[in-house]
FIFI-327390 format. One line per field, with one value per residue (C-alpha): residue number from 1; residue in one letter; y, x, z. Coordinates in nm, 2 decimals, always signed. Layout:
residues N
num	(NUM;...)
residuo	(a;...)
y	(Y;...)
x	(X;...)
z	(Z;...)
//
This chain:
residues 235
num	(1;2;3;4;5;6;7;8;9;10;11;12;13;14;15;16;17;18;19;20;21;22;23;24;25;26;27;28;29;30;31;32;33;34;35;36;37;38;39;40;41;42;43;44;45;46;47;48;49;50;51;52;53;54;55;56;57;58;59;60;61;62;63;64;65;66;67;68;69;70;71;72;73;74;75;76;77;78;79;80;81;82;83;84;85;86;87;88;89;90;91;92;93;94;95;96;97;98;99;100;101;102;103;104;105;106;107;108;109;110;111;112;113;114;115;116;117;118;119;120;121;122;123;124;125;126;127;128;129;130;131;132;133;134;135;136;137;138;139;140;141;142;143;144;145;146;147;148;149;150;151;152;153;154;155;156;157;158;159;160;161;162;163;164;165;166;167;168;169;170;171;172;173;174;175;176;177;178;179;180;181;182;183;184;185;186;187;188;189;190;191;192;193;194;195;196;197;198;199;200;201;202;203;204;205;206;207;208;209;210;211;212;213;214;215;216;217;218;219;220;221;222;223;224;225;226;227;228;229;230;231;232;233;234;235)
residuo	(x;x;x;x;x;x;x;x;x;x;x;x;x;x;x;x;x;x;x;x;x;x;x;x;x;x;x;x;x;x;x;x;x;x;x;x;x;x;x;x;x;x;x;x;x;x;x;x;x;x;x;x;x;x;x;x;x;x;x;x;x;x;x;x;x;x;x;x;x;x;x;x;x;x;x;x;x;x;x;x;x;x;x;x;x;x;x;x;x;x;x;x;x;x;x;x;x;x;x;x;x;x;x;x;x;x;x;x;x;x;x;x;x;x;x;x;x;x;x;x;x;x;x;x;x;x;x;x;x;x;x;x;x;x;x;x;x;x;x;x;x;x;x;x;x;x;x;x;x;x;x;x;x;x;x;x;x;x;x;x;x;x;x;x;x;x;x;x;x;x;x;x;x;x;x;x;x;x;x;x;x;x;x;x;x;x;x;x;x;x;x;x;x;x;x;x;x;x;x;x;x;x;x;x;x;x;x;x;x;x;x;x;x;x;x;x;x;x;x;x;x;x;x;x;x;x;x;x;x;x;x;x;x;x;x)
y	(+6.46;+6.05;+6.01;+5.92;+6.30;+6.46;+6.27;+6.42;+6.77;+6.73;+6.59;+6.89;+7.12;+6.99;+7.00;+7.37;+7.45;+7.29;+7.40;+7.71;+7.94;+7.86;+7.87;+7.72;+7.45;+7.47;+7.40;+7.16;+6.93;+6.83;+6.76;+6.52;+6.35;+6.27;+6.34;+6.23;+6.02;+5.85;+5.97;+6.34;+6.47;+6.81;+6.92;+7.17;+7.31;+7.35;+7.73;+8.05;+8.04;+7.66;+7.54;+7.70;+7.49;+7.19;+7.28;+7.29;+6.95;+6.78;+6.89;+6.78;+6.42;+6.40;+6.10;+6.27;+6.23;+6.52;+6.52;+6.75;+6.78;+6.74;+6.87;+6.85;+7.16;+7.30;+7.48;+7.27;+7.52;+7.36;+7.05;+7.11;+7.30;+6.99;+6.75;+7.05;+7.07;+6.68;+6.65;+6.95;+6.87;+6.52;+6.46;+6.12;+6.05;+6.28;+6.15;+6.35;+6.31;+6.32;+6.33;+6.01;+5.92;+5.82;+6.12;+6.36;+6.15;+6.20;+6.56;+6.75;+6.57;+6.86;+6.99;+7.34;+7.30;+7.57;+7.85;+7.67;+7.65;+7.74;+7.57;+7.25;+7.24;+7.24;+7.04;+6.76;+6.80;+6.95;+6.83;+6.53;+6.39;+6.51;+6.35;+6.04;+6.11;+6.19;+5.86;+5.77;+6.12;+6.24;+6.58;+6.78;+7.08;+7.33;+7.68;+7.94;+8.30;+8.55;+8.83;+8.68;+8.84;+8.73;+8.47;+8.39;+8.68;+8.50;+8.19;+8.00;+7.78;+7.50;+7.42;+7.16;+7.08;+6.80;+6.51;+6.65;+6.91;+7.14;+7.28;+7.66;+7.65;+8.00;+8.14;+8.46;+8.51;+8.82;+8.86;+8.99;+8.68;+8.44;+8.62;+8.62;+8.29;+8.20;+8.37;+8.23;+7.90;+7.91;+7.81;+7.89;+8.08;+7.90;+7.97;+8.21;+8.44;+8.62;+8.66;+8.83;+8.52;+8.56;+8.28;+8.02;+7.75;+7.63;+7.75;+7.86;+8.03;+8.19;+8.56;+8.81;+9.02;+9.43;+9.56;+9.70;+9.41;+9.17;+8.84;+8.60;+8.87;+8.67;+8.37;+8.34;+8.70;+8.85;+8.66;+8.67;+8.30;+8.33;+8.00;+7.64;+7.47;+7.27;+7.42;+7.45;+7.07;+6.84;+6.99)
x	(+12.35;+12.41;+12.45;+12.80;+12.84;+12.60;+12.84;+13.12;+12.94;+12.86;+13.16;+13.35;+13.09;+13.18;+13.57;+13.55;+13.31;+13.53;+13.84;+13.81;+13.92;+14.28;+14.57;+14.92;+15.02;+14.70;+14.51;+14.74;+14.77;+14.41;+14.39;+14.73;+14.71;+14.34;+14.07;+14.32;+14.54;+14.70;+14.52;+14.66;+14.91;+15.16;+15.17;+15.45;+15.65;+15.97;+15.95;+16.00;+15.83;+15.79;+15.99;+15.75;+15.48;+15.70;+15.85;+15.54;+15.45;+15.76;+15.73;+15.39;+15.42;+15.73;+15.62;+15.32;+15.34;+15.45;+15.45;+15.65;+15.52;+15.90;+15.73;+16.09;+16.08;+16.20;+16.51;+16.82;+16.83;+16.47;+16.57;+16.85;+16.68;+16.43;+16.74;+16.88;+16.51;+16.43;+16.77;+16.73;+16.38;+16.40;+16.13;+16.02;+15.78;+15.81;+15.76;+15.81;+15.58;+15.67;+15.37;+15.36;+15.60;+15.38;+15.14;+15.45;+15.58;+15.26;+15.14;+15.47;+15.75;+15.97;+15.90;+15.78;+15.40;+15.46;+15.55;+15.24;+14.97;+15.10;+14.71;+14.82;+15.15;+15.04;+14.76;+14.97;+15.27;+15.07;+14.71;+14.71;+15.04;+14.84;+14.51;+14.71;+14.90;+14.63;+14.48;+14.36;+14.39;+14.08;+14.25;+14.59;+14.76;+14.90;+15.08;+14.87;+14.81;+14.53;+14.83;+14.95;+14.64;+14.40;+14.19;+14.35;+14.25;+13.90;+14.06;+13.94;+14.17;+13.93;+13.74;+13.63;+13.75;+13.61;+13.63;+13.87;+13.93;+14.19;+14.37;+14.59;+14.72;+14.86;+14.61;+14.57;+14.97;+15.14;+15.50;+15.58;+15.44;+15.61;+15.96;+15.96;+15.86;+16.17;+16.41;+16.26;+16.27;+16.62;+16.46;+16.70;+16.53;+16.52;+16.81;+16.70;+16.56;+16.86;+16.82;+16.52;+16.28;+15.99;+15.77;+15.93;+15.78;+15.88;+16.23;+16.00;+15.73;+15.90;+16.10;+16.23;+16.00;+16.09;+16.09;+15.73;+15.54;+15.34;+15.55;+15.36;+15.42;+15.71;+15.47;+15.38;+15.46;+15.25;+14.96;+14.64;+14.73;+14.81;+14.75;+14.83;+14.51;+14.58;+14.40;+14.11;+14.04;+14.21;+14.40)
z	(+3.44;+3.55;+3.91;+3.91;+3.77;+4.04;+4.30;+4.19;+4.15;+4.52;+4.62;+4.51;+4.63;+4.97;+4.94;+4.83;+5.12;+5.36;+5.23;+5.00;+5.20;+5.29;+5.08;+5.14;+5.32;+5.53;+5.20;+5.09;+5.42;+5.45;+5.09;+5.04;+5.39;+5.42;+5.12;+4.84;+4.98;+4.71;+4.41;+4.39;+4.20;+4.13;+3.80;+3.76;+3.50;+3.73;+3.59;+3.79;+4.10;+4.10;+4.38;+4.66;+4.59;+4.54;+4.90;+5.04;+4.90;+4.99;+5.37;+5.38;+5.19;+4.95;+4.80;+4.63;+4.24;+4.05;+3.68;+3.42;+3.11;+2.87;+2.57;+2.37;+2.41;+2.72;+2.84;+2.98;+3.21;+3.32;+3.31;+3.55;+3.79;+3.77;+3.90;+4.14;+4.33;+4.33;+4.46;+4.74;+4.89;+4.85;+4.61;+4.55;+4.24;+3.96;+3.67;+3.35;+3.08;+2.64;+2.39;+2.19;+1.93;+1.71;+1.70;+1.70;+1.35;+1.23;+1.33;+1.40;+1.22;+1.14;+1.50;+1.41;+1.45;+1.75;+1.44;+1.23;+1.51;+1.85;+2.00;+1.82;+1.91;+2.30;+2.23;+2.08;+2.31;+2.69;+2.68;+2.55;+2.73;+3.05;+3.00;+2.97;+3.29;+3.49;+3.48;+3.85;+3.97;+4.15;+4.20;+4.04;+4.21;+4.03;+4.12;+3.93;+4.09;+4.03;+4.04;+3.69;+3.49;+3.19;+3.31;+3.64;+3.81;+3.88;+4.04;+4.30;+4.59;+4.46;+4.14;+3.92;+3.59;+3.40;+3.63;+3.87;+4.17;+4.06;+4.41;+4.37;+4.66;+4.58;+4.46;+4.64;+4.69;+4.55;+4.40;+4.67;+4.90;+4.69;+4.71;+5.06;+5.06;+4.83;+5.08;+5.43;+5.29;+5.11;+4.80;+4.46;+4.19;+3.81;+3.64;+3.35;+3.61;+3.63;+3.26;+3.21;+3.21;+3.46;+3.30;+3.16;+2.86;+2.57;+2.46;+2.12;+2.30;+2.57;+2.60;+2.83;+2.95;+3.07;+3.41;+3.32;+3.18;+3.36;+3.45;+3.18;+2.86;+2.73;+2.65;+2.30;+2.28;+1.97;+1.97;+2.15;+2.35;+2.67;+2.80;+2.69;+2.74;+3.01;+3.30;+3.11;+2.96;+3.14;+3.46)
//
């Protein structure tokens, strides 16, 4: 390991220490207004449950960057709610990020690499669009919960991934945390909720779900995926 590696080993030995054991805004504050100032970023999908941790960015610093990841593949109804919650808590920097033109011509040009290779597809159109976005960011926030299953029961408020600290700020909240959250904030549900949607992708990759299954079992419904990749190479 070179030393600039150990530093950054020790560095986010020393965040989580600090700060591992709070969630919410109270893990949040410390980490936008003073150890990342600047060089932090949001990544959401403005899917179900997104707008509470975009709320508690915005009354913290609502200049901090957020990034979407438009995949060409997303609901309208996403991309509304997008302008509706930029719009409501006053959001300043998102930018939403495409894959390359190029490298869709050449490796999805009929745009059905998702029915093909579902890893591919989010490869070319989530991973690789991030990496480039990322650029600059010491750390990334995202809105992942241990009550969604698979792999994210283990997660931690703070952990390193490649060359970043990756912050879940809600990482120990449960549905029934974030919905009362929604209500004592006046914060307005995605659209498609109301339709049976509890996690919401790619139009391709993402169905209703029943009263009795787990919130993420309408992405890539019959096959073993259950995440994109993100979280784990990049973000």
């Amino acid at each position: 390991m070179s030393r600039e590696e150990n530093d950054r080993a020790r560095r986010a030995a020393l965040i989580a220490w600090r700060y591992g054991g709070l969630e919410g805004e109270a893990l949040l504050r410390p980490l936008i207004a003073r150890e990342f100032t600047g060089r932090i970023a949001v990544l959401s999908s403005f899917g179900a449950e997104s707008a509470l941790l975009l709320d508690m960015v915005a009354r913290i610093e609502p200049k901090t960057p957020v990034i979407l990841l438009d995949t060409g593949k997303l609901f309208g109804e996403t991309l509304r709610y997008r302008d509706a919650l930029v719009a409501r808590l006053g959001l300043g920097d998102v930018r939403t990020v495409a894959p390359d033109a190029k490298d869709l011509a050449a490796r999805d040009a009929d745009g059905t690499l998702w029915h093909r290779d579902a890893d591919a597809c989010c490869r070319l159109r989530k991973v690789e669009p991030l990496e480039r976005a990322l650029t600059g960011f010491d750390a990334v926030i995202s809105g992942r919960k241990r009550y969604h299953g698979g792999a994210r029961v283990a997660l931690a408020a703070i952990e390193r991934v490649a060359d970043r600290i990756r912050v879940d700020p809600l990482w120990n909240y449960a549905r029934a945390d974030i919905e009362r959250e929604f209500t004592a904030r006046g914060l307005p549900p995605h659209p498609l909720e109301a339709d049976g949607f509890a996690s919401i992708g790619c139009m391709p990759c993402t169905s209703r779900v029943s009263a009795a299954e787990d919130r993420r079992a309408g992405r890539w419904r019959g096959l073993e995926k259950t995440e994109c990749g993100i979280h784990g190479s990049v973000a």
